[in-house]
mmJSON file of the N, C-alpha and C atoms, coordinates in Angstrom:
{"data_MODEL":{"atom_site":{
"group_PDB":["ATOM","ATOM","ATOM","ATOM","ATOM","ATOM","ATOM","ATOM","ATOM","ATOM","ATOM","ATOM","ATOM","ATOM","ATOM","ATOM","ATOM","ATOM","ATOM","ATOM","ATOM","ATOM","ATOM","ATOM","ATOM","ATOM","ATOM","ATOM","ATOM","ATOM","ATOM","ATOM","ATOM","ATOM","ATOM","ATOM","ATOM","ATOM","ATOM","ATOM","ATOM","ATOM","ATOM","ATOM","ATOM","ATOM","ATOM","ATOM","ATOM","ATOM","ATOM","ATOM","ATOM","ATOM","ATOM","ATOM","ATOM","ATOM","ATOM","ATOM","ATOM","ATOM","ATOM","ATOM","ATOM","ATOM","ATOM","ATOM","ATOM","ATOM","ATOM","ATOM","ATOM","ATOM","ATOM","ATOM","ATOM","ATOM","ATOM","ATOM","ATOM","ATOM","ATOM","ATOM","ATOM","ATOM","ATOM","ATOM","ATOM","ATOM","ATOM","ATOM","ATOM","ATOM","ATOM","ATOM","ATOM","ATOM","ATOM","ATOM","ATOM","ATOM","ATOM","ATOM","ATOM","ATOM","ATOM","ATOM","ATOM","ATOM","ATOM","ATOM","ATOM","ATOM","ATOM","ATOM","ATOM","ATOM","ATOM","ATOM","ATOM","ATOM","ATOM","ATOM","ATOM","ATOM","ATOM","ATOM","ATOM","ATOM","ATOM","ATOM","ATOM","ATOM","ATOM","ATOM","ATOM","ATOM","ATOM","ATOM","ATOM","ATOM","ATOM","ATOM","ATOM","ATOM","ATOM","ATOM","ATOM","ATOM","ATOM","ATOM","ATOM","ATOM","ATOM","ATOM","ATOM","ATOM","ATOM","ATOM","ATOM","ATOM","ATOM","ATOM","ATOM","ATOM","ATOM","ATOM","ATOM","ATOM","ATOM","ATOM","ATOM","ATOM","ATOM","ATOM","ATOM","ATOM","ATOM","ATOM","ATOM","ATOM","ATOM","ATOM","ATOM","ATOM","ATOM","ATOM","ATOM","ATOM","ATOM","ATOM","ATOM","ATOM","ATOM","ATOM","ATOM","ATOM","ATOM","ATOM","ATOM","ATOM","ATOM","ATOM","ATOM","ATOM","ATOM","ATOM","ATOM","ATOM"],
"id":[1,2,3,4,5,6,7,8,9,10,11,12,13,14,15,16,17,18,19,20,21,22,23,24,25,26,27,28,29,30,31,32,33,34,35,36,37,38,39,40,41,42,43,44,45,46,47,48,49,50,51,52,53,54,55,56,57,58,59,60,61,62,63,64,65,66,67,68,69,70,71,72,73,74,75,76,77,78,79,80,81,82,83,84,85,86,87,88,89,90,91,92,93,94,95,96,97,98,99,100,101,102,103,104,105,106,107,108,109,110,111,112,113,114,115,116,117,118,119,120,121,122,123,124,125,126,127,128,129,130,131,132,133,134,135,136,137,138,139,140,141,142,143,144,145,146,147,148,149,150,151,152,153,154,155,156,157,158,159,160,161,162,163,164,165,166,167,168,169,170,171,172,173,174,175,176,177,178,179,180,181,182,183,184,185,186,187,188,189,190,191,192,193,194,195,196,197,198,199,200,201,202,203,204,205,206,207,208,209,210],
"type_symbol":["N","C","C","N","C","C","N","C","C","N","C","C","N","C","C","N","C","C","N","C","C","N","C","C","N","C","C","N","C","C","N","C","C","N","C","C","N","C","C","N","C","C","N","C","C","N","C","C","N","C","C","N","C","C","N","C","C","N","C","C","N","C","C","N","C","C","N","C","C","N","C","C","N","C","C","N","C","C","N","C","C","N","C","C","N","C","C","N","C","C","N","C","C","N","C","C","N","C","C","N","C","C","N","C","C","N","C","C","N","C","C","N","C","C","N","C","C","N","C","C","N","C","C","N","C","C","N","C","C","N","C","C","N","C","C","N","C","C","N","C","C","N","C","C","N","C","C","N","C","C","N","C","C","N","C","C","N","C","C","N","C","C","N","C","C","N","C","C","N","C","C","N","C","C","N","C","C","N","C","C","N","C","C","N","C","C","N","C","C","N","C","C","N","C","C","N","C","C","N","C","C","N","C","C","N","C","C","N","C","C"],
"label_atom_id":["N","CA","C","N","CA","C","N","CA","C","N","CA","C","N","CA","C","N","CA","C","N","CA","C","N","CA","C","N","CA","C","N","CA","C","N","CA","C","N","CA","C","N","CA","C","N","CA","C","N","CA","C","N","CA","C","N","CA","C","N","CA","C","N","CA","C","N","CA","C","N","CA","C","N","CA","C","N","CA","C","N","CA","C","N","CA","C","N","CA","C","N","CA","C","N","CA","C","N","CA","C","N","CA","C","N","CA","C","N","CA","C","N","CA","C","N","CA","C","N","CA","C","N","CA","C","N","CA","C","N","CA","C","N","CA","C","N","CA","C","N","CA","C","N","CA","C","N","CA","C","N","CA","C","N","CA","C","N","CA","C","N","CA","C","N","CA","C","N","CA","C","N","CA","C","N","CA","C","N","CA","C","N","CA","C","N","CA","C","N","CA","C","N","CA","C","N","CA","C","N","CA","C","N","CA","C","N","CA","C","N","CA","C","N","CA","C","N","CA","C","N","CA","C","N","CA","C","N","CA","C","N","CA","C","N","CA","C","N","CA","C","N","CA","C"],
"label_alt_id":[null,null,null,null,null,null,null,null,null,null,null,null,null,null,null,null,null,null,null,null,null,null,null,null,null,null,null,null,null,null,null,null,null,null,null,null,null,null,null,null,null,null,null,null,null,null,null,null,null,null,null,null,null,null,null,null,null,null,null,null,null,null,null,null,null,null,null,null,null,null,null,null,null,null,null,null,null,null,null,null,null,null,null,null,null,null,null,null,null,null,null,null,null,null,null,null,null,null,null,null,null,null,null,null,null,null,null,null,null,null,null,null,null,null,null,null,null,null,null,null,null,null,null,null,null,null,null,null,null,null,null,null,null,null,null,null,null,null,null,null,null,null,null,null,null,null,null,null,null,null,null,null,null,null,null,null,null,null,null,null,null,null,null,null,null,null,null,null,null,null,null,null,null,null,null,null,null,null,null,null,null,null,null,null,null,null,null,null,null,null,null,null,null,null,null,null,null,null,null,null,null,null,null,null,null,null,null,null,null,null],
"label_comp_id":["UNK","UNK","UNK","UNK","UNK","UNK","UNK","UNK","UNK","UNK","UNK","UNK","UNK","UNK","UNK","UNK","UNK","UNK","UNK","UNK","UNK","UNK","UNK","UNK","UNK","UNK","UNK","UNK","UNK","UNK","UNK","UNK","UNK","UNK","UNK","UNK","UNK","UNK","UNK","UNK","UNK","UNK","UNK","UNK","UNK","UNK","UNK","UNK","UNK","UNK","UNK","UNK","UNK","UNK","UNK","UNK","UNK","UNK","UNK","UNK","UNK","UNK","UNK","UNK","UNK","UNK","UNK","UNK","UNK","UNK","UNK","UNK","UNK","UNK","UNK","UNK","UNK","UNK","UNK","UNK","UNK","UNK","UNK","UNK","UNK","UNK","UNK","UNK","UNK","UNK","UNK","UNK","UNK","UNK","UNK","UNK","UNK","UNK","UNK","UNK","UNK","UNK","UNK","UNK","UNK","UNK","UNK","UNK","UNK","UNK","UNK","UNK","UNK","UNK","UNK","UNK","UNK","UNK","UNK","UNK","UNK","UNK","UNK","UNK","UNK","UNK","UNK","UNK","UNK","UNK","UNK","UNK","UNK","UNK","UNK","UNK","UNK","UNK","UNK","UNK","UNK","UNK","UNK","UNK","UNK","UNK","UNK","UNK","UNK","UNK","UNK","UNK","UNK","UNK","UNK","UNK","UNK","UNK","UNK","UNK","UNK","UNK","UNK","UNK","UNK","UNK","UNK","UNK","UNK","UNK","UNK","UNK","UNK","UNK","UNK","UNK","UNK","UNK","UNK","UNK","UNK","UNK","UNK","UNK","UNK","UNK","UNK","UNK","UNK","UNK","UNK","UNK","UNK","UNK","UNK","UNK","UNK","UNK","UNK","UNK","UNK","UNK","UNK","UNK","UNK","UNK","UNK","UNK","UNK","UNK"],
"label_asym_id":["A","A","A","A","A","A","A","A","A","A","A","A","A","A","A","A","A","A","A","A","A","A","A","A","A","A","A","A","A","A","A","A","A","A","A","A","A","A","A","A","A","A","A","A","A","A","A","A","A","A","A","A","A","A","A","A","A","A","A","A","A","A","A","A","A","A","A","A","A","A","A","A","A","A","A","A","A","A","A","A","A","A","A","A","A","A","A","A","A","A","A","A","A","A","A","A","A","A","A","A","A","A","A","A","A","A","A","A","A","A","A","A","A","A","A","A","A","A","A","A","A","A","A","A","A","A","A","A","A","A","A","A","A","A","A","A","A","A","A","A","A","A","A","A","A","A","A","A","A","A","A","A","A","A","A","A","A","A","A","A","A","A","A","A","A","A","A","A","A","A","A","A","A","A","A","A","A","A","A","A","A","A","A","A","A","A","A","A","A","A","A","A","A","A","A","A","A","A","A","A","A","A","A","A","A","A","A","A","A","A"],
"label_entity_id":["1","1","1","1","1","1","1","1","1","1","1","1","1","1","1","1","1","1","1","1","1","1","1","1","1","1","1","1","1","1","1","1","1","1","1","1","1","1","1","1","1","1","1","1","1","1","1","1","1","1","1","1","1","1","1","1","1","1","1","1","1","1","1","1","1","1","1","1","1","1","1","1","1","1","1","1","1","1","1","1","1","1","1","1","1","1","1","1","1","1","1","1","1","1","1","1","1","1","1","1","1","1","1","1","1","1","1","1","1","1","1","1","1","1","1","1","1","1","1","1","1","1","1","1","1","1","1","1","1","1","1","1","1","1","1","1","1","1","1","1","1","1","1","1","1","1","1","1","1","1","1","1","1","1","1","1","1","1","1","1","1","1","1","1","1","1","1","1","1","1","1","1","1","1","1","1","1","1","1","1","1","1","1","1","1","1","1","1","1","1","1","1","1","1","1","1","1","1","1","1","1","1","1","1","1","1","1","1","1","1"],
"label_seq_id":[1,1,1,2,2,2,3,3,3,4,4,4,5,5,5,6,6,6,7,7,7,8,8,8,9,9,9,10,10,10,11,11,11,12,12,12,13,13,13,14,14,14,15,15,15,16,16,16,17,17,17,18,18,18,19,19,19,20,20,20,21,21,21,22,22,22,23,23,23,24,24,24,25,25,25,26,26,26,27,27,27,28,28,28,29,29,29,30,30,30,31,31,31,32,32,32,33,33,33,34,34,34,35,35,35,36,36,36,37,37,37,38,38,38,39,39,39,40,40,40,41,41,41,42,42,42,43,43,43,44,44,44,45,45,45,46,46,46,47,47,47,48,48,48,49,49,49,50,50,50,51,51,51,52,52,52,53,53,53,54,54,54,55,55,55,56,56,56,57,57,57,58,58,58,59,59,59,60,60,60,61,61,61,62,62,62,63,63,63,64,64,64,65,65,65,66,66,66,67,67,67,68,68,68,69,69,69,70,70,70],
"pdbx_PDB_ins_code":[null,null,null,null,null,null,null,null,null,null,null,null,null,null,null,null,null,null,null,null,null,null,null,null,null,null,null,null,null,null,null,null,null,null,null,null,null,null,null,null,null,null,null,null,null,null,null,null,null,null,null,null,null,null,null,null,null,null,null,null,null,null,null,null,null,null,null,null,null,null,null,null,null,null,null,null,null,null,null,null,null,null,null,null,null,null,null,null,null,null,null,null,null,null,null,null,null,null,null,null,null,null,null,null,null,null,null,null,null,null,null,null,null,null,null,null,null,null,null,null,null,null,null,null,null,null,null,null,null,null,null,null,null,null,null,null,null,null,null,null,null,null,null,null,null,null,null,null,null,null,null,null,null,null,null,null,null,null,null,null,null,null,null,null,null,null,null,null,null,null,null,null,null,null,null,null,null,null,null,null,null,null,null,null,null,null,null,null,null,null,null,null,null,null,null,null,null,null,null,null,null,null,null,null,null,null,null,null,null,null],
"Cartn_x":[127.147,128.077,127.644,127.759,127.33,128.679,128.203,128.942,129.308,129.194,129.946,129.458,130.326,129.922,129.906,129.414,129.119,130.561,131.846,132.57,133.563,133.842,133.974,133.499,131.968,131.545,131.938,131.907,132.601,134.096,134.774,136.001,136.471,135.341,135.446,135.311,134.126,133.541,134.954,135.869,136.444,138.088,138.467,139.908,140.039,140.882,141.353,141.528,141.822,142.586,140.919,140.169,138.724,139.002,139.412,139.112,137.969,137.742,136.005,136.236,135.265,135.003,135.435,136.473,137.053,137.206,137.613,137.194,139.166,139.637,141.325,141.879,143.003,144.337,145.597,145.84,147.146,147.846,149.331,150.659,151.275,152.522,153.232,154.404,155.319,156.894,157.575,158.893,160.132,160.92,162.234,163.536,163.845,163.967,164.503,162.896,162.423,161.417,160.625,160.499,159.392,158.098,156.974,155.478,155.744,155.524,155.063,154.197,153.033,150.998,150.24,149.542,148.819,147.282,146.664,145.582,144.239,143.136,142.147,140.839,140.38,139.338,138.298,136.786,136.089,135.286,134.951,134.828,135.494,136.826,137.677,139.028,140.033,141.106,140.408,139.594,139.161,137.996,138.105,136.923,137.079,136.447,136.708,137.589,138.465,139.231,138.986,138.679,138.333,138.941,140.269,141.294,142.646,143.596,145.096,145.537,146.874,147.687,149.252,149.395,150.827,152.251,153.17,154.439,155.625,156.601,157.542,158.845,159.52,160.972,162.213,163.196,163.772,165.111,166.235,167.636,167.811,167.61,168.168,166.639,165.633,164.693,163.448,163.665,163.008,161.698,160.451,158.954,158.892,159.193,158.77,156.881,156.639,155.181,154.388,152.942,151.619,150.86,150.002,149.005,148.261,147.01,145.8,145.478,145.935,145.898,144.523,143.785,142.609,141.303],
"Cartn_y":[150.434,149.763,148.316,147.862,146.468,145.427,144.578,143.788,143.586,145.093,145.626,144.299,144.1,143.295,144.107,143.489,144.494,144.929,144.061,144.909,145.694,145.676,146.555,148.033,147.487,149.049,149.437,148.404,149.541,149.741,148.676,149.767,150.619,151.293,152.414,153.749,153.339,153.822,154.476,153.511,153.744,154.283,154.023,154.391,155.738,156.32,157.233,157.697,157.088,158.101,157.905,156.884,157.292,156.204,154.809,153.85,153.369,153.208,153.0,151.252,150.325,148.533,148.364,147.032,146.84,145.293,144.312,142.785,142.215,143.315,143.35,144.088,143.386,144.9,144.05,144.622,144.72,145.763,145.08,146.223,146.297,147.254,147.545,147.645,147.665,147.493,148.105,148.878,149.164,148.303,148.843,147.766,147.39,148.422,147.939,146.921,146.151,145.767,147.091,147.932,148.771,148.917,148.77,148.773,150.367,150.787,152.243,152.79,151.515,151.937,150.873,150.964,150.027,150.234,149.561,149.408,148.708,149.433,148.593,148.532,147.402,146.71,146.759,146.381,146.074,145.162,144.002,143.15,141.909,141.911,141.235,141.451,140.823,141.284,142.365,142.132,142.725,143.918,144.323,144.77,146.786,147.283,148.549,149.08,149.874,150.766,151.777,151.456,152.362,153.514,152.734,154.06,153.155,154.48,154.177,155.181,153.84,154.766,154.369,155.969,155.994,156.096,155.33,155.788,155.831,157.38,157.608,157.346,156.791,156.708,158.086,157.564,159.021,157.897,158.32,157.2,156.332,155.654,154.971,153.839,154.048,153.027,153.358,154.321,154.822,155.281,154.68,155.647,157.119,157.843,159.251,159.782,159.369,159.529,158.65,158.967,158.318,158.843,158.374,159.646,158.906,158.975,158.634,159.383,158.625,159.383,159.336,158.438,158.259,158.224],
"Cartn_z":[95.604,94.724,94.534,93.241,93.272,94.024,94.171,94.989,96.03,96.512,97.911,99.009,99.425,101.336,102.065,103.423,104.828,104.687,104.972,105.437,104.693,103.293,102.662,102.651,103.102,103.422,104.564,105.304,107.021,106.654,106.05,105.576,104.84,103.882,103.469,104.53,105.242,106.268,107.61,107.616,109.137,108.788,106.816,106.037,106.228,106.482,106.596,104.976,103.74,102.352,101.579,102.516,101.57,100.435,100.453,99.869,99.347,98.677,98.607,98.972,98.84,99.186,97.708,97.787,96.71,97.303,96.503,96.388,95.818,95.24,94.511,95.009,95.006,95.363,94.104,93.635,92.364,92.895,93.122,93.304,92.2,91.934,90.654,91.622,90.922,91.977,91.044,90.965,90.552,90.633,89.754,89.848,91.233,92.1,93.634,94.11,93.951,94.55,95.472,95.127,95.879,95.256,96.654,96.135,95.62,93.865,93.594,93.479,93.361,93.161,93.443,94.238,94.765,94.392,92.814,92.399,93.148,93.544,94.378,93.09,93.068,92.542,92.537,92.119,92.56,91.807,92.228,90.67,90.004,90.651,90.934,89.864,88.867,88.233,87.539,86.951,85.403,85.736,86.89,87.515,87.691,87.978,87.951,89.154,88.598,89.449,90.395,91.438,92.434,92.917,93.579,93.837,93.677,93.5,93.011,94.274,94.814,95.765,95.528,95.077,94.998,96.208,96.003,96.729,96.527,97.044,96.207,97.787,97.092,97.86,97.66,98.662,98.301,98.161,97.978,97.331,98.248,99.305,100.215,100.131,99.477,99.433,100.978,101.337,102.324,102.244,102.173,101.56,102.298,100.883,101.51,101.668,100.739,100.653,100.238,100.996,99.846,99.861,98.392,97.976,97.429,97.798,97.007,95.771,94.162,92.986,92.289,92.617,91.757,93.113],
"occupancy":[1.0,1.0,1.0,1.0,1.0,1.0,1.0,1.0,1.0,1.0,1.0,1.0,1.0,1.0,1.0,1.0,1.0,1.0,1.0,1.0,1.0,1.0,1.0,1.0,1.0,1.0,1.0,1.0,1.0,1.0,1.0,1.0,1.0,1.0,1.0,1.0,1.0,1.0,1.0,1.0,1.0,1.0,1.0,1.0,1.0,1.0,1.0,1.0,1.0,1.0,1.0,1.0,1.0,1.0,1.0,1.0,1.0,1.0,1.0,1.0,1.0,1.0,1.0,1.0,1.0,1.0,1.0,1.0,1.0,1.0,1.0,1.0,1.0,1.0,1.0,1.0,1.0,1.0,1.0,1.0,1.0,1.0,1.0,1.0,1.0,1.0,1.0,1.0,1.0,1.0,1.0,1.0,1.0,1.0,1.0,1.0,1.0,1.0,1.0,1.0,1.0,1.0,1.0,1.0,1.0,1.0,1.0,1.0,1.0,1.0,1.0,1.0,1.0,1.0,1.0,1.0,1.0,1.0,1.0,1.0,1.0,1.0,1.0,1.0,1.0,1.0,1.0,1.0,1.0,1.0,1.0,1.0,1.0,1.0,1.0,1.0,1.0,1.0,1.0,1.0,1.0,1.0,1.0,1.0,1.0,1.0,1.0,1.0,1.0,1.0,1.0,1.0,1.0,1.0,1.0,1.0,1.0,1.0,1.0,1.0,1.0,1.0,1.0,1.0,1.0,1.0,1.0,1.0,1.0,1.0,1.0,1.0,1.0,1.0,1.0,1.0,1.0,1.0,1.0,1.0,1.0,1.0,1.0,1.0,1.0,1.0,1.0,1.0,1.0,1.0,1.0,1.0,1.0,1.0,1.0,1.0,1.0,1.0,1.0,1.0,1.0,1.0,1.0,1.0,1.0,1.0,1.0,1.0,1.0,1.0],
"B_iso_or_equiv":[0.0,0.0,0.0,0.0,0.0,0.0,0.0,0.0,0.0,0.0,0.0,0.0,0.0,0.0,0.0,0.0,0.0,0.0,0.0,0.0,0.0,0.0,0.0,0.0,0.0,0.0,0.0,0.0,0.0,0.0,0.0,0.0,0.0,0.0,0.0,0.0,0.0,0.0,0.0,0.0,0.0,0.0,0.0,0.0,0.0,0.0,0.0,0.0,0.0,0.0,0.0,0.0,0.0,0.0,0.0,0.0,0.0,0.0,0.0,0.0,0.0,0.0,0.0,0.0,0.0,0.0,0.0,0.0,0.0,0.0,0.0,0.0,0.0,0.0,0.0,0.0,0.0,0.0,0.0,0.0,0.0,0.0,0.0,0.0,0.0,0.0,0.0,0.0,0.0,0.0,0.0,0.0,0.0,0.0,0.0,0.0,0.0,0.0,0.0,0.0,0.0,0.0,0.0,0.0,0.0,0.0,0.0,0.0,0.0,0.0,0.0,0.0,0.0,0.0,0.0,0.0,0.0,0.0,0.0,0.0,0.0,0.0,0.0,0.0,0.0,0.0,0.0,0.0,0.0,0.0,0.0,0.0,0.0,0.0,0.0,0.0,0.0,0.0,0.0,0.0,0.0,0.0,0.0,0.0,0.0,0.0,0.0,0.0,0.0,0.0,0.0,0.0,0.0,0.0,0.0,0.0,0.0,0.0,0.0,0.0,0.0,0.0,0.0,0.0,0.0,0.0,0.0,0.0,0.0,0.0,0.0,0.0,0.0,0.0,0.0,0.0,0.0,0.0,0.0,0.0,0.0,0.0,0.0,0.0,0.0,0.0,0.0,0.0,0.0,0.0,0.0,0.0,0.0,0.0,0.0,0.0,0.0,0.0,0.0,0.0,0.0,0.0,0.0,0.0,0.0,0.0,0.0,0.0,0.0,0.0],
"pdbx_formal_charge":[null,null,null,null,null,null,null,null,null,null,null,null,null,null,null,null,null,null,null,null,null,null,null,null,null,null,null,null,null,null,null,null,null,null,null,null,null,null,null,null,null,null,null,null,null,null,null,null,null,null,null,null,null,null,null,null,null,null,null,null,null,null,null,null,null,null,null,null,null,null,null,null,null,null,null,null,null,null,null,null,null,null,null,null,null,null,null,null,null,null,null,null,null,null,null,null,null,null,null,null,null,null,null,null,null,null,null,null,null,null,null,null,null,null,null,null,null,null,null,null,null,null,null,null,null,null,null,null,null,null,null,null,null,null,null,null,null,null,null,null,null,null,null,null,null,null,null,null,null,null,null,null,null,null,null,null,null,null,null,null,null,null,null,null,null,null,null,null,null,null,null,null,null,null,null,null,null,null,null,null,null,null,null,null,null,null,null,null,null,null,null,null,null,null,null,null,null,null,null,null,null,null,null,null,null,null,null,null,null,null],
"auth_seq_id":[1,1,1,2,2,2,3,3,3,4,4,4,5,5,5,6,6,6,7,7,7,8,8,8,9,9,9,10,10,10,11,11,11,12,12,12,13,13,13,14,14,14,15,15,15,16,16,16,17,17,17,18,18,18,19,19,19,20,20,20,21,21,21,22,22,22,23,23,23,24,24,24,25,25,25,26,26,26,27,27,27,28,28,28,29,29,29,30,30,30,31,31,31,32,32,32,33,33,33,34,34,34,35,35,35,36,36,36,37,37,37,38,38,38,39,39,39,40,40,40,41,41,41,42,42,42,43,43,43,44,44,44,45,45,45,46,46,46,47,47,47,48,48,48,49,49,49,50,50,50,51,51,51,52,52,52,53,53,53,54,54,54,55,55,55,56,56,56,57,57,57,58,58,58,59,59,59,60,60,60,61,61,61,62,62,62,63,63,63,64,64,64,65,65,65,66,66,66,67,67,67,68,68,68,69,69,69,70,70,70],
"auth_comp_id":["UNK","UNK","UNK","UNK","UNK","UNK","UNK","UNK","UNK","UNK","UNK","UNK","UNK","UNK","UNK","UNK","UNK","UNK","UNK","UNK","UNK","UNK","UNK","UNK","UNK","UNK","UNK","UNK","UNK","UNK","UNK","UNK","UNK","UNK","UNK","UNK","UNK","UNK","UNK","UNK","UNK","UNK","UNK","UNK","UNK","UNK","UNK","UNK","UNK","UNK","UNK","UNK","UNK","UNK","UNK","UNK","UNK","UNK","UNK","UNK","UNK","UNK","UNK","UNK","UNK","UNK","UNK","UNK","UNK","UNK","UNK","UNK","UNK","UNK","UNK","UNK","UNK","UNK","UNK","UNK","UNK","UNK","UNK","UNK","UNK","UNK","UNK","UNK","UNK","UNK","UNK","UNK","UNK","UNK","UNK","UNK","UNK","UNK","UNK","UNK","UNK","UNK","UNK","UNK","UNK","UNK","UNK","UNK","UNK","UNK","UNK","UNK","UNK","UNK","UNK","UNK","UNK","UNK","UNK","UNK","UNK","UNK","UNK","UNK","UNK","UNK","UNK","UNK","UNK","UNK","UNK","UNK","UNK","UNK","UNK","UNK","UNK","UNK","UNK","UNK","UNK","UNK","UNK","UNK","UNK","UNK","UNK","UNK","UNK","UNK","UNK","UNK","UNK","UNK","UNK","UNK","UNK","UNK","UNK","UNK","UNK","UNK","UNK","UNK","UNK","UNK","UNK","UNK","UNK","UNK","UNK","UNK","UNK","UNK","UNK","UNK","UNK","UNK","UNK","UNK","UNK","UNK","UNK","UNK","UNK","UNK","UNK","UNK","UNK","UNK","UNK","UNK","UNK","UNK","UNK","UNK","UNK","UNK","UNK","UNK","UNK","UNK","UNK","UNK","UNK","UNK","UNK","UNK","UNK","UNK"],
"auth_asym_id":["A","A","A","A","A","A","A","A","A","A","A","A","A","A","A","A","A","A","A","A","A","A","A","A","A","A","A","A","A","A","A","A","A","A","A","A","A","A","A","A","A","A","A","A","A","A","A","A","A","A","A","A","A","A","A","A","A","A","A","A","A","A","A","A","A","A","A","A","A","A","A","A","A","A","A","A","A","A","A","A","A","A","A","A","A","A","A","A","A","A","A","A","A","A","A","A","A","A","A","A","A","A","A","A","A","A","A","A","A","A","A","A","A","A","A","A","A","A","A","A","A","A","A","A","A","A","A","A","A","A","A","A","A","A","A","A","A","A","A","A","A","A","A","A","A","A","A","A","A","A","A","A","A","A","A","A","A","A","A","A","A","A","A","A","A","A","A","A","A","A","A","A","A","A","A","A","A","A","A","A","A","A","A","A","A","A","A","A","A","A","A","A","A","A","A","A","A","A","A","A","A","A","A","A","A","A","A","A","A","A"],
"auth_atom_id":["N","CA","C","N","CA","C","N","CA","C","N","CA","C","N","CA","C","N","CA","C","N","CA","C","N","CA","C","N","CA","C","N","CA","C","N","CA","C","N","CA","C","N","CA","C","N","CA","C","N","CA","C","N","CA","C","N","CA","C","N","CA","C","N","CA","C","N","CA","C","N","CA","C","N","CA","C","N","CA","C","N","CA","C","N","CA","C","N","CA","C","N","CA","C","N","CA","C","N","CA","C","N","CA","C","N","CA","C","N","CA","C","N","CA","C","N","CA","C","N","CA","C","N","CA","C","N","CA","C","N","CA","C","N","CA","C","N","CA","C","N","CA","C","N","CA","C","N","CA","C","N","CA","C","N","CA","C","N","CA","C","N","CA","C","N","CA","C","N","CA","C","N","CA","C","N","CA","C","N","CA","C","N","CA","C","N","CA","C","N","CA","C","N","CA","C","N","CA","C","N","CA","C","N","CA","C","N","CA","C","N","CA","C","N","CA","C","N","CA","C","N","CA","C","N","CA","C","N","CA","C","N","CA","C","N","CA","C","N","CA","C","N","CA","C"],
"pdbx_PDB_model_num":[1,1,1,1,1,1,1,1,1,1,1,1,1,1,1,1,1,1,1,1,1,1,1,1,1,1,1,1,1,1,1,1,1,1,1,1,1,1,1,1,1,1,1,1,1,1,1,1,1,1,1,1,1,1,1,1,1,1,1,1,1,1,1,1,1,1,1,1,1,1,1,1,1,1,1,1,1,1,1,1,1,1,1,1,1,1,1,1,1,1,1,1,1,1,1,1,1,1,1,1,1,1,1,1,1,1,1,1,1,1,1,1,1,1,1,1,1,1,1,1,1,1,1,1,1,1,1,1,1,1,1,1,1,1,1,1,1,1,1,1,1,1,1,1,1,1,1,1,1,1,1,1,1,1,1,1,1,1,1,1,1,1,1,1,1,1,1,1,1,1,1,1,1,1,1,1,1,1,1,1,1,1,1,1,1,1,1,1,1,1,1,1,1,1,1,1,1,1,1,1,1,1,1,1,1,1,1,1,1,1]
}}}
């Protein structure tokens, strides 16, 4: 990957959902302030999208899940 640093690569290397080395992270939030997708970078704002991780609440604002979408 261009750009990549050492440790981007060891933290692709040691993530558990398989992040690839990314340089950004951009969140998206709902009305209740909850993180719902957490965009990773690489490149910096304008830079390519690596992976997208989603999370869904259940009525009380409680994270039921996350899922690596992209």
């Amino acid at each position: 990957m261009v750009g990549t640093k050492k440790y981007g690569e060891e933290n692709y290397i040691s993530n558990l959902m398989g992040i690839p080395a990314h340089d950004y992270i951009e969140n998206t939030y709902d009305a209740n302030n909850n993180i719902i997708a957490t965009t990773y970078k690489i490149g910096g704002s304008s830079g390519d999208v690596v992976a997208i991780v989603g999370i869904t609440y259940d009525a009380n604002n409680n994270p039921l899940t996350v899922e690596r979408t992209t």
